[in-house]
C-alpha positions in Angstrom: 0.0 0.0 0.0 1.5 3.2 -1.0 1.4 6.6 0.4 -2.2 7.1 -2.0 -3.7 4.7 -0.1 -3.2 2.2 -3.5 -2.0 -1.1 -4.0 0.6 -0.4 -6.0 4.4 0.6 -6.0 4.1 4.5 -6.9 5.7 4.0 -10.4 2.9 1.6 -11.0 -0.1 4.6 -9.7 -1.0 7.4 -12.3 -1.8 10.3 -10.4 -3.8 13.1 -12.0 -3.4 16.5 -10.4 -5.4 19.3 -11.6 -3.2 22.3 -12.0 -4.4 25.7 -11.7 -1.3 27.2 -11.9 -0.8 28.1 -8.4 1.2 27.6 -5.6 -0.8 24.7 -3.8 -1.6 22.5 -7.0 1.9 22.9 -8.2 3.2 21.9 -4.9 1.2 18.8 -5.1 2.5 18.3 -8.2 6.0 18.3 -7.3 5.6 16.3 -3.6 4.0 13.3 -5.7 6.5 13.8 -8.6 9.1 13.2 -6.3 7.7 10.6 -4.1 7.9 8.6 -7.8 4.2 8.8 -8.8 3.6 8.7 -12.7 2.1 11.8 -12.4 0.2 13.7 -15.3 -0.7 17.3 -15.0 -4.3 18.5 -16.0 -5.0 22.5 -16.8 -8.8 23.5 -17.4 -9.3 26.5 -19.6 -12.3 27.7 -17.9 -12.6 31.1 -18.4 -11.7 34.5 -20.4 -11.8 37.4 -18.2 -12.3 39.8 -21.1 -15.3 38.2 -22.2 -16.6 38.0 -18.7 -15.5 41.7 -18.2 -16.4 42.8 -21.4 -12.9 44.4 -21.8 -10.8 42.7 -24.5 -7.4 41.0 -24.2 -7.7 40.8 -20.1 -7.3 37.0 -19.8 -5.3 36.4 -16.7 -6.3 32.6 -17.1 -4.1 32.3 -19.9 -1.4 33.4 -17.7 -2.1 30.5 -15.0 -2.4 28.3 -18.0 0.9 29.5 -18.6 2.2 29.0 -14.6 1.1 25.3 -15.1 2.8 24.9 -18.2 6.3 25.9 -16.8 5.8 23.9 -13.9 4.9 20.7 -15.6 7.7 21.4 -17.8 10.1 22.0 -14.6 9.2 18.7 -13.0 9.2 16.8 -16.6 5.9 15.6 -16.4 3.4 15.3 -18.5 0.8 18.3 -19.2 -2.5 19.0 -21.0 -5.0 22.1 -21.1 -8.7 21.1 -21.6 -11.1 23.5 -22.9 -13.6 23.5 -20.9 -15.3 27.3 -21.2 -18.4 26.0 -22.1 -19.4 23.9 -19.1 -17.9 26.1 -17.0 -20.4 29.1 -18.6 -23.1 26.7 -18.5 -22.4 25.0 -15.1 -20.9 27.8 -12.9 -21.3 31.7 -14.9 -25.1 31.4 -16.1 -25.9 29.7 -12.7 -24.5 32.4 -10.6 -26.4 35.1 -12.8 -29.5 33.5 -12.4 -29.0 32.9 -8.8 -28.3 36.6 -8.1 -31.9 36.8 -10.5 -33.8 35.1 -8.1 -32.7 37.3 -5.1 -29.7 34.1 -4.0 -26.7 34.7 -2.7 -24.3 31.9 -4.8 -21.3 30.8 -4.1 -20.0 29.7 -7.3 -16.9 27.8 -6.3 -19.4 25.0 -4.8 -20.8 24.8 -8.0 -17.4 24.7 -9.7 -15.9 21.6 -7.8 -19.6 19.9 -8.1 -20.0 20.0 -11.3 -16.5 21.2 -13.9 -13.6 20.0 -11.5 -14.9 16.8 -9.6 -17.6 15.5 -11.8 -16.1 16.6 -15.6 -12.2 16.2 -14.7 -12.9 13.1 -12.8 -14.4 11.6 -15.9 -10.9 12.2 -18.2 -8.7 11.4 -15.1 -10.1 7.7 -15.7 -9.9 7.9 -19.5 -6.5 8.7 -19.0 -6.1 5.3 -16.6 -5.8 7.7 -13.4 -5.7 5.6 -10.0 -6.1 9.0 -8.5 -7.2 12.7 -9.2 -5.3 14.8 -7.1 -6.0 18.7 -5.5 -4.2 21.3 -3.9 -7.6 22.2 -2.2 -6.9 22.2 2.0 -9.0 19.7 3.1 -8.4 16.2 4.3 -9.5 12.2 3.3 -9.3 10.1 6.1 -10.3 6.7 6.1 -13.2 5.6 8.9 -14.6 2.5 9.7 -16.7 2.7 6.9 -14.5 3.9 4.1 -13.4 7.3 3.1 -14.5 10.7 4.9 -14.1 14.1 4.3 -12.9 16.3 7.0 -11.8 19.9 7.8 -7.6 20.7 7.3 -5.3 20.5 9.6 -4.8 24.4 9.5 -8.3 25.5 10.5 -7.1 29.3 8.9 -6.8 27.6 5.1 -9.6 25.1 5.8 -11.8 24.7 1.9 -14.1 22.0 3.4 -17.0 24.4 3.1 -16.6 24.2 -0.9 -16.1 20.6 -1.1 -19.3 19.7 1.1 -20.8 18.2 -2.4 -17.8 15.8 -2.8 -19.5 12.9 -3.4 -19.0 9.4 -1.6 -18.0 7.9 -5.2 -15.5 10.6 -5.8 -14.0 10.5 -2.6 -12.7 7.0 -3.6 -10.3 8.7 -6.2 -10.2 11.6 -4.8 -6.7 12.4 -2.8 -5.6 16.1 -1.3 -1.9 16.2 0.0 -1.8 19.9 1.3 -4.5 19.1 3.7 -2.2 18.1 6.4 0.0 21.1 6.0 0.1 25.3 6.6 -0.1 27.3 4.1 3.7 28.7 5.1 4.6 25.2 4.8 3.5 24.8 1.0 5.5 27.7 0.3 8.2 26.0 2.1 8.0 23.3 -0.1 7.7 25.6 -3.3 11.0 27.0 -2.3 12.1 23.8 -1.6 11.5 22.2 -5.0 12.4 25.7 -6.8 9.2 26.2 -8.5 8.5 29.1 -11.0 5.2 30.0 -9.0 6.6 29.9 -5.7 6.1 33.5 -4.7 2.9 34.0 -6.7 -0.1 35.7 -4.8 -2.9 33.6 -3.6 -6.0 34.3 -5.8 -8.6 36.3 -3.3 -11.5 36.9 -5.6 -13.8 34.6 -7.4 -12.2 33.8 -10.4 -14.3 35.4 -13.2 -14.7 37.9 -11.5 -11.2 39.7 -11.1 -12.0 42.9 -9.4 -14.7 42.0 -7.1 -17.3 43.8 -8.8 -19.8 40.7 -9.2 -22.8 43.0 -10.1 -20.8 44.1 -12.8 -20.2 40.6 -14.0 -24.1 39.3 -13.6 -25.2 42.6 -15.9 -23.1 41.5 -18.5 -24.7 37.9 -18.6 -27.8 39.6 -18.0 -28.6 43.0 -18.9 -32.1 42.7 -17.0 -30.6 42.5 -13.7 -30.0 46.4 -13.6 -34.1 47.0 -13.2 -34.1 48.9 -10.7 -36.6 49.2 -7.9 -38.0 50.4 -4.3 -36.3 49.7 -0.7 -39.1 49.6 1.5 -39.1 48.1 5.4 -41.0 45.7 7.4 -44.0 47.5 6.8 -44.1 48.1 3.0 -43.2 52.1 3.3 -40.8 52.9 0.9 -37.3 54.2 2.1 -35.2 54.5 -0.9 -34.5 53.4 -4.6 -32.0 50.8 -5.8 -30.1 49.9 -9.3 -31.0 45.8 -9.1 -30.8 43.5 -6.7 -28.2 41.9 -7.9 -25.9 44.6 -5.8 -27.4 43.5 -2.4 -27.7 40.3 -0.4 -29.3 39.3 3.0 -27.6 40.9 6.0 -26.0 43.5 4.0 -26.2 47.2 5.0 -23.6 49.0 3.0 -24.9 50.5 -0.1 -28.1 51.2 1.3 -29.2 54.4 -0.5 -32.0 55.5 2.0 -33.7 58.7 1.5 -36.6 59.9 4.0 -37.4 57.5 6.7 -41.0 59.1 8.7 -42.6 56.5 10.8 -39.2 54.0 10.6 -37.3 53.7 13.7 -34.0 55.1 13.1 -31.6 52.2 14.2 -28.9 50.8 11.6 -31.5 49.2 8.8 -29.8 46.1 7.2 -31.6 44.3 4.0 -34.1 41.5 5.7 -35.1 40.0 1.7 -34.6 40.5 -1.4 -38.8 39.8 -3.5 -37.5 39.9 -7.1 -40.6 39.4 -8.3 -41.1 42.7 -7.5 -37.6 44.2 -7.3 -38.0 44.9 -4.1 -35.2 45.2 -1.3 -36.9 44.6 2.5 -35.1 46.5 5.2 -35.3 45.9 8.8 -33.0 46.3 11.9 -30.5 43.3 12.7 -32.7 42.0 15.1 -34.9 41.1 12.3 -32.2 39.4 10.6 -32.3 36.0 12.9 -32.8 33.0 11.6 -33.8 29.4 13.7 -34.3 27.2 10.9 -33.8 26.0 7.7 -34.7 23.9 4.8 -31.9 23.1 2.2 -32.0 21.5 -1.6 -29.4 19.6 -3.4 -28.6 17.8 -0.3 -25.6 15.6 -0.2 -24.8 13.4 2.5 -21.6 11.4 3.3 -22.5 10.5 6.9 -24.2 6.8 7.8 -27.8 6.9 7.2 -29.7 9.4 9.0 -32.6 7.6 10.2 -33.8 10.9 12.7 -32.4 14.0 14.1 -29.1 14.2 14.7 -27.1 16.7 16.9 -24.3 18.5 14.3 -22.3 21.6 13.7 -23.1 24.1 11.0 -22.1 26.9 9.2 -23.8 28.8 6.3 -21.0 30.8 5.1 -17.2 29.8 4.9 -15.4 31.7 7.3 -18.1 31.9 10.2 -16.9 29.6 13.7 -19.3 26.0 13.2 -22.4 26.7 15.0 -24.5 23.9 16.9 -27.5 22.7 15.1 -29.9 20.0 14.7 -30.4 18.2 11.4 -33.2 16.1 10.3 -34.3 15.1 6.5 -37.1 16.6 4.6 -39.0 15.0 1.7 -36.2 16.4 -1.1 -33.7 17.7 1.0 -32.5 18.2 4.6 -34.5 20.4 7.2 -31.8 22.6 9.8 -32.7 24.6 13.2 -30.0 26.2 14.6 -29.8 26.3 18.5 -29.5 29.9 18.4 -31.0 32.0 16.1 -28.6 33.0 13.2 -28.1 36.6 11.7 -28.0 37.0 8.1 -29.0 33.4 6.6 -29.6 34.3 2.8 -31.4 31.7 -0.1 -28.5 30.2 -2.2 -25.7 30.0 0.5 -24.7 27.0 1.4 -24.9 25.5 4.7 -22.6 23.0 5.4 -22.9 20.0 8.0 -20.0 18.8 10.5 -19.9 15.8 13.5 -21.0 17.5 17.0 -17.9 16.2 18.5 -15.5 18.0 17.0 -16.5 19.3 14.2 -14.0 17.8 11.8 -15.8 15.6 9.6 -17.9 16.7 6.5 -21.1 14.7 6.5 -23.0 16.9 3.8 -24.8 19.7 3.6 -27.2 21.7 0.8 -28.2 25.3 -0.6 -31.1 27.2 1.7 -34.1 27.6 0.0 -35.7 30.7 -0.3 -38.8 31.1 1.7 -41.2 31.1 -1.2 -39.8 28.2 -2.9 -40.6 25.7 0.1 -43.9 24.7 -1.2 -42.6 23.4 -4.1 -40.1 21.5 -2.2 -42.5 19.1 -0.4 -42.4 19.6 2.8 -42.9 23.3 4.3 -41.2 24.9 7.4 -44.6 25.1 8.8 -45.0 21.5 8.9 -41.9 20.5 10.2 -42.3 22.9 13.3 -45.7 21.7 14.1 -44.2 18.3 14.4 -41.7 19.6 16.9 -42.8 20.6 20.8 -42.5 24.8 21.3 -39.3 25.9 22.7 
């Protein structure tokens, strides 16, 4: 058994490694190269930023492409770009304009490793006679008494779980993630160490296709209707202010608030409470407003043992909040969630992700939060689930 986990001498394992052209992938690359892996490098042309911009010849992705390139070259390995633009538009740009549409808060990276990198790249990893696909995400594979699980990195500050919650049990069979024992300062380490082209390169802080941060900007370019503008109003309907589209604000946001006259609303800090775009509305209201005790989430994907009732676990609906305690039980299509304490700022789209009670290490699945309007059509409403539960 080798260091994979494979029966196999390593000169005898193929080992995939999707290589973005950064620090941690290209370090993975290296550590496997030289533990005498047949490793094969794998670069995915997802995006051009000028055509997601609208601003011709600003393609930083070819430049990565590029990084990858003279790193497979550096460790003599084997290295291909896939074109992959078009599920990537498909699967990961139109969904996160949509989203923004229907008044969600998206987090498009989810939706990247679900669908393009896991699901797509998985597929030519084995048509390429892969044992393993390989990451530089910062997560960790352990094996439990019932096969692989998915847990949180050993550096808690560099922890990616929260993206990978829709790793599925199938793919964490081939999937393997080296950095997720390790500090970031110790990958750089090891890019010094092994000399590599990229080792000072800046960590990536935005997503992807969208380079400056401005993600309105990005969604009106996919779609020009999001820039209908419309009325803030609060809790009781009065109209407070205008707005450009509600793509520019999500739930628990209070920057950017254009409020004009406010007769007859308390004047606390006003935060946004909803987003109706239907209307094109944006509901304000003070924090207190903005708790939140339970949940109901779609696309649920579980990696735990069969959940036969509630079960104690730790939560947490956005990536860098501390896990929160919570109690999970399944719904008819989904998975229903009620936090112990209410939480502040809970928006449709987000994803809420579900850890052991223990300690909070191990990934056992989590979902996307519905929008309140949409729970009918799920199957089961909030409304019934509480009236199955005593008052608290």
């Amino acid at each position: 058994m080798n260091s994979l986990a494979i029966d196999k001498a390593p000169a005898a394992t193929r080992v995939v490694v999707a290589m973005s052209g950064g620090v941690d992938s290209s370090v993975t690359a290296a550590l496997l190269r030289e533990q005498g892996y047949d490793v094969v490098g794998i670069t995915l042309q997802l995006y051009d930023h000028g055509a997601a911009i609208g601003r011709a010849g600003a393609c930083c992705a070819g430049q990565d492409i590029l990084d990858a390139r003279r790193v497979a070259e550096q460790l003599a390995i084997p290295h291909y770009v896939l074109d992959y633009e078009s599920r990537f538009r498909a699967e990961v740009m139109d969904a996160f304009a949509e989203s923004y549409l229907r008044g969600e808060t998206p987090v498009p990276c989810i939706e990247c490793n679900r669908t393009v990198k896991f699901r797509d790249l998985m597929r030519t990893a084995r048509e390429l006679g892969a044992d393993v696909l390989a990451t530089g995400h910062y997560v960790q594979r352990l094996v439990g008494r019932s096969g692989p699980e998915l847990h949180r990195a050993a550096d808690p500050s560099r922890d990616q779980s929260y993206f990978l919650f829709g790793t599925t049990a199938e793919q964490l069979d081939i999937l393997r993630f080296p950095l997720g024992g390790l500090s970031k300062p110790e990958t750089r380490a090891m890019a010094q160490r092994f000399a590599l082209s990229v080792a000072d390169k800046p960590d990536s802080q935005d997503i992807c296709f969208v380079p400056n941060g401005d993600y309105a900007s990005v969604v009106t370019k996919l779609r020009p209707r999001a820039q209908q503008p419309g009325d803030i109003v609060d809790l009781e309907g009065r109209v407070v202010g205008r707005h450009d589209g509600i793509v520019r604000f999500t739930v628990g946001q209070r920057r950017g608030l254009a409020l004009g006259g406010r007769d007859g609303t308390d004047n606390e800090p006003l935060y946004v409470v909803r987003l109706e775009p239907a209307s094109c509305r944006v509901v304000v209201g003070p924090r207190s407003a903005l708790g939140c005790r339970e949940i109901v989430l779609r696309d649920f994907n579980w990696l735990g043992e069969p959940l036969l009732g509630a079960l104690p676990v730790q939560v947490r609906v956005r990536s860098s909040q501390p896990l929160r305690p919570a109690t999970l039980d399944r719904a008819e299509e989904g998975a229903y969630v009620r936090f112990h304490e209410p939480e502040v700022g809970v928006s449709p789209g987000q994803a809420c992700v579900v850890y052991d009670a223990d300690r909070g290490s191990r990934v056992l699945g989590g979902g996307f939060i519905l929008r309140g309007g949409d729970l009918k059509s799920f199957g089961r409403t909030a409304a019934l689930r509480n009236s199955q539960r005593p008052a608290t």
